[in-house]
N, C-alpha and C positions, 0 to 999 in steps of 0.2 A: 708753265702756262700751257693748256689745253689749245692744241693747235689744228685740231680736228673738226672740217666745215660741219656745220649743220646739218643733219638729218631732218627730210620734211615729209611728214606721216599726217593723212587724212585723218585721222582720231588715235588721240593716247589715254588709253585708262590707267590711271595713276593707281596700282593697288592689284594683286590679283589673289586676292580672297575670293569668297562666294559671291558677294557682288559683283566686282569686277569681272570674274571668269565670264559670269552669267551674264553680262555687260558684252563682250567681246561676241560669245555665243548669238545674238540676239540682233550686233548689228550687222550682221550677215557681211561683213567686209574684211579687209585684211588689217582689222586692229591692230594697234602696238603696245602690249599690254607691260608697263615698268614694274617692276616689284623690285621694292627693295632688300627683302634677305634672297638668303641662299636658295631657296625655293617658293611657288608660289603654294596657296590653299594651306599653308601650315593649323591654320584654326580649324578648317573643315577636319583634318586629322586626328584632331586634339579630341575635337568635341564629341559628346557622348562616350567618355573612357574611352576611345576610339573606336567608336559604332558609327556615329553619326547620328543624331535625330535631325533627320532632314527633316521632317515635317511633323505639326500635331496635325490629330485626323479632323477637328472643329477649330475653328477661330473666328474672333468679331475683332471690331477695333478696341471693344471693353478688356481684351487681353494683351493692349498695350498703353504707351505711359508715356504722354510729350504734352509740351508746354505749351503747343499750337492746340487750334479743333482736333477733337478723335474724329471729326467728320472728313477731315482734309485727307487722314492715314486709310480712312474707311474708302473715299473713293480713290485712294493709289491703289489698295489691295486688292479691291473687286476690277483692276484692270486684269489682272493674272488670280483666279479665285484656286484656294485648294486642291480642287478636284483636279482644274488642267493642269497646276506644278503636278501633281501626280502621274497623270500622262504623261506630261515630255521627261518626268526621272524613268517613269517604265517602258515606254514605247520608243522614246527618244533616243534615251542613254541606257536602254535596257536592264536597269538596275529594278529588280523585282522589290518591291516594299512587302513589309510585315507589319501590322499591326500590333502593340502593346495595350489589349484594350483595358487594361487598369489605370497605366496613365496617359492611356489616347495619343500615343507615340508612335510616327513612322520612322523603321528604322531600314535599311537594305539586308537583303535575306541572311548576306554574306554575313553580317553583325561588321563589316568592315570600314571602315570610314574612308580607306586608300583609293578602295573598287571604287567610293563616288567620286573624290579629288581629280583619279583618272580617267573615269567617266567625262567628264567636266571637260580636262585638258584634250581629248581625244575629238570630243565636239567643236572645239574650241580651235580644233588645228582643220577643221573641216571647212574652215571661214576663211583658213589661212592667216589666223590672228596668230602673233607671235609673244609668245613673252619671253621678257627681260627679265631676269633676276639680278641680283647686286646691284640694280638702277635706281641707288637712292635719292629721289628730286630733292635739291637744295631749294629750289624757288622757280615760282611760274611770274610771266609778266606778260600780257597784253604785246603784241606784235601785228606789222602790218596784214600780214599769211593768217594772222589767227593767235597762238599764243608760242612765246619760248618758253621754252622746259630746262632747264638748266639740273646735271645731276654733280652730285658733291665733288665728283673728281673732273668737275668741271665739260664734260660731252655736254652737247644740246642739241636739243630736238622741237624742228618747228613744227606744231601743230594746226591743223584749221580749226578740231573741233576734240576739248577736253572730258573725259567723264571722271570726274574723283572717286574714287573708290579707296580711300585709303584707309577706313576703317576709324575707331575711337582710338579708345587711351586702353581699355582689358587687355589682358596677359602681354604687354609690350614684348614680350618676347616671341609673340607668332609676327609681331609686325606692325602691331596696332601701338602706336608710341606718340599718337596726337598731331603727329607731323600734318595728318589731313586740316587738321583745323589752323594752322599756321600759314598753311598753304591757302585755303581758303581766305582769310585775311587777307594776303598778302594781293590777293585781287576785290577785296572791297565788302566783304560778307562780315559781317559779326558773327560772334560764336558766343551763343549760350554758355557759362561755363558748366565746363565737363566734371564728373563726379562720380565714382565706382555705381553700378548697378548689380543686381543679380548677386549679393555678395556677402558673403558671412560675420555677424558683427561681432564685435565683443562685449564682454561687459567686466566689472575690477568684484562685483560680487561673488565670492567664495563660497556662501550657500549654494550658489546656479553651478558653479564650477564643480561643486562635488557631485552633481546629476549627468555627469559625463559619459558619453555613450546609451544614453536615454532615449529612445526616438516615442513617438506617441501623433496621432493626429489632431492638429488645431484648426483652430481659421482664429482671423486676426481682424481688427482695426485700425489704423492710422489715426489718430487722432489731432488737431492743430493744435497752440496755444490756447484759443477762443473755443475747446472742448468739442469742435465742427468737426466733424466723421469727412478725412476726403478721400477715403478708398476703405475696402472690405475684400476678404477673400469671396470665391466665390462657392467655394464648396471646402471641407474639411483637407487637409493637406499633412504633408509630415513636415516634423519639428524635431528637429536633433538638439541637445546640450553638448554642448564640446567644453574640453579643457582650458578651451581661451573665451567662451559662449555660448554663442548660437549658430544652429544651419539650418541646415535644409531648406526641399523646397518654399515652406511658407515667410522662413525668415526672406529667403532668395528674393523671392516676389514681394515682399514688405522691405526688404531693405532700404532702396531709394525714396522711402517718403519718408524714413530719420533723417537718411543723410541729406536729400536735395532740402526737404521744407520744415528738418526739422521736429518732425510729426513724433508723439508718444504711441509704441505699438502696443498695443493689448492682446493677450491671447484670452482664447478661453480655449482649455485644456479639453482635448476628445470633442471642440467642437458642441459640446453641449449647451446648452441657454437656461436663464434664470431659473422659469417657471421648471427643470426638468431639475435642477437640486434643489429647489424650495422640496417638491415633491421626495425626495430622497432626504432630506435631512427636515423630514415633516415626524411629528410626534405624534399628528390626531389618529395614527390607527395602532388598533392594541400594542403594545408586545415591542412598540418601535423607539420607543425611548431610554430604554438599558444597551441600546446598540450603540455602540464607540463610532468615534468620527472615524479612528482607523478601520474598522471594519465595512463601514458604508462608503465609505474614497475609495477603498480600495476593490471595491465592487467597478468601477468605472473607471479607475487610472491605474498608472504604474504604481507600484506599493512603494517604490524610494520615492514617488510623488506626492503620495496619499500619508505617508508619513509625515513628508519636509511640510505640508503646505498649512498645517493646523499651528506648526512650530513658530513658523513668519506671521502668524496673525497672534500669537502669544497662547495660545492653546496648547492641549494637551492631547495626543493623539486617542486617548486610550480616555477621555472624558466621553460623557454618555450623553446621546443627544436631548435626555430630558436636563441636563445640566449648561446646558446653551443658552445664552439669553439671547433676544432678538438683537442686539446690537452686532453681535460677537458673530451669530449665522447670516446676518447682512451681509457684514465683512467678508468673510467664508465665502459667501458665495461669489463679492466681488473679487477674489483670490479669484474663484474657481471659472470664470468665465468674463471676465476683465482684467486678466493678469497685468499690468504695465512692466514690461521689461525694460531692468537698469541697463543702458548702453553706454558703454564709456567711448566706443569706434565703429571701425571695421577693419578688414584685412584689407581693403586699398586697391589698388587697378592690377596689382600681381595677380588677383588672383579671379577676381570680376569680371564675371562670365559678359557685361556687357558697359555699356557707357552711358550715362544719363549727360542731358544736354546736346550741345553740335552746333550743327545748322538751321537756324530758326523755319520753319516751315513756309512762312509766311514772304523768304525772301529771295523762293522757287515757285515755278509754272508747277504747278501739280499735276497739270497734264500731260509734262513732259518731263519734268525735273530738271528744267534748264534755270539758268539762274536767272534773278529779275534782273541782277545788276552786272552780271559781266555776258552777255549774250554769246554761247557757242558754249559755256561750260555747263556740267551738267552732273550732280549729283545722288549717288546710290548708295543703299547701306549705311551703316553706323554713324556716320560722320553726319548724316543729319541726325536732328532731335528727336528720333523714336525710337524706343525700344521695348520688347515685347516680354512677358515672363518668362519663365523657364518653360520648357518644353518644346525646344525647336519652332519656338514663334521669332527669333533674329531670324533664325533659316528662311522662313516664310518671307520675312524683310525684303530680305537679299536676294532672294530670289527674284519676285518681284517688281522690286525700284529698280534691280541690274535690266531685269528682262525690258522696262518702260526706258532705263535711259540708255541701254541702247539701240531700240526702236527708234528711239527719238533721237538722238545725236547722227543718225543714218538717213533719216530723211533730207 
């Protein structure tokens, strides 16, 4: 038995990821920041192949994805808008940004993702915040002081005033291993349940599987059971076939409306629309109706596309488009710009750049991120119910909710 008195810290952020850091950063005091592995900010390292995409260069709340209002996530994010996280990475923390303006990506000049983690910790020691690493909390409880903190080798630490920051359930091996959402229970929160985001599906069809290393530009649909559209890309994007499926970024950003609700995704290939292959696979001008489907597909996709896709609708690549009947170029063209892809999964939180579900929105201050139901705790980052597509919109998140909660846990 742990025979070691209590330690009593004016605010403990549970978690020293990007929120958290950003958290300790913000409340200008001498945070006590726990992390439980071997070191803090392990995902800021990770991420971007280890570049980091701190930030994209535009965002609305339309480029994220929670169960609460996008109204509720719009006013957290215009508390800290874009432009000033930009200032306090380059002015603050002296990390020079570069623009990627093909996918409107801020990265650090360095291409380094270290220079920012360190960045981070350096500010972070300027408060006199401390972080704990190997302080894995076993359980919080409500206490006279504020809250106990209990870590699994049994130490405890009393708290006045909490900030969670423990992240979801993606790559559990940076940290993120759902503990937060337990933890949150365990003082009176419900939790949405958690579900891979951001993440690569599969599918058991061996026609898709033989398109492997395929990439091509889509945009997408989600579709309900009741054929209701509840999300669309917003612009063309890329589309990988892999060995076990699908990636990239349009799968990435479509993934969590199969898994959360379910949804049928549709592509249409290169992004194209009806009326532009009615027009392509149209017979009324001369000379256009001895042209093969494979020769007009293949004007506008991958040729292993343009071949396969005539094949899955029972046609014949090398058929001439005066041999087409109207039934068969309907189809065709719902192949060619309503694809529905077979999904039998996904790869799972291993590999899930982010987390769908958490902390329901509606049962924190939005203008502080304090809780409704345990006053003094206060939540940032993943662990609540948003999250943003690919492109350094979690960064954005975390940035953000860290900087608002702890402004506010310091007041």
């Amino acid at each position: 038995m742990n025979t070691t008195p209590p330690t009593h810290v004016e605010l403990a952020i549970i978690g020293g990821g990007a929120a958290g850091l950003c958290a300790a950063i913000f409340s200008k005091q001498p945070a006590t920041v726990l992390e439980g592995g071997s070191q803090a900010g392990r995902k800021i390292l990770a991420s971007g192949g280890g570049r980091c995409n701190i930030l994209p260069t535009i965002s609305s709340e339309k480029d994220f994805s929670s169960s609460s209002s996008l109204q509720i996530v719009k006013r957290i994010l215009r508390t800290w808008p874009i432009a000033k996280q930009r200032i306090f990475f380059e002015n603050d923390l002296g990390i020079t940004l570069i623009e990627e303006p093909k996918t409107q990506k801020l990265f650090p000049q360095s291409q380094n993702a270290r220079d920012v983690r360190d960045a981070l910790f350096k500010e972070a020691a300027k408060v006199d915040a401390s972080i704990k690493t190997g302080w894995k909390v076993a359980g919080i409880q409500t206490h006279e002081l504020g809250f106990e903190i209990t870590a699994e080798n049994g130490d405890v630490i009393i708290a006045d005033k909490i900030i969670l920051a423990a992240g979801g359930q993606s790559v559990p091996t940076t940290g993120s291993d759902g503990s937060g959402f337990l933890l949150a229970k365990q003082l009176g929160h419900s939790i949405l349940p958690p579900c891979p985001a951001l993440v690569p599906l599969l599918t058991h069809d061996l026609r898709l599987q033989e398109l492997a290393g395929m990439t091509l530009p889509v945009t997408w649909q989600a579709i309900d059971a009741n054929k209701k559209k509840l999300a669309e890309s917003q612009q063309p994007t890329a589309f990988l076939f892999t060995h076990q499926g699908f990636s990239g970024p349009a799968v990435l950003d479509a993934s969590h409306w199969q898994i959360q609700s379910k949804a049928t995704l549709t592509i249409s290939w290169m992004g194209h629309t009806k009326a532009f292959w009615e027009e392509q696979l149209s017979t009324q001008k001369t000379g256009r109706g001895s042209r093969t489907l494979r020769s007009v597909l293949a004007r506008h996709l991958p040729k292993r596309l343009a071949e396969a896709l005539p094949l899955w609708r029972g046609l014949s690549p090398s058929q001439q488009l005066a041999q087409l009947d109207r039934e068969s170029r309907k189809k065709l063209i719902e192949s060619l710009t309503a694809f529905p892809l077979p999904i039998s999964g996904n790869r799972g939180f291993e590999v899930a750049e982010a987390t769908c579900g958490g902390i329901p929105l509606d049962e924190i201050n939005p203008k502080s991120l304090e809780s409704r139901i345990a006053p003094g705790l206060f939540f940032c980052g993943e662990v609540l119910d948003v999250h943003g597509r690919i492109g350094g919109f979690n960064f954005q998140w975390a940035w953000a909710t860290g900087r608002l909660a702890g402004q506010s846990a310091s007041r």
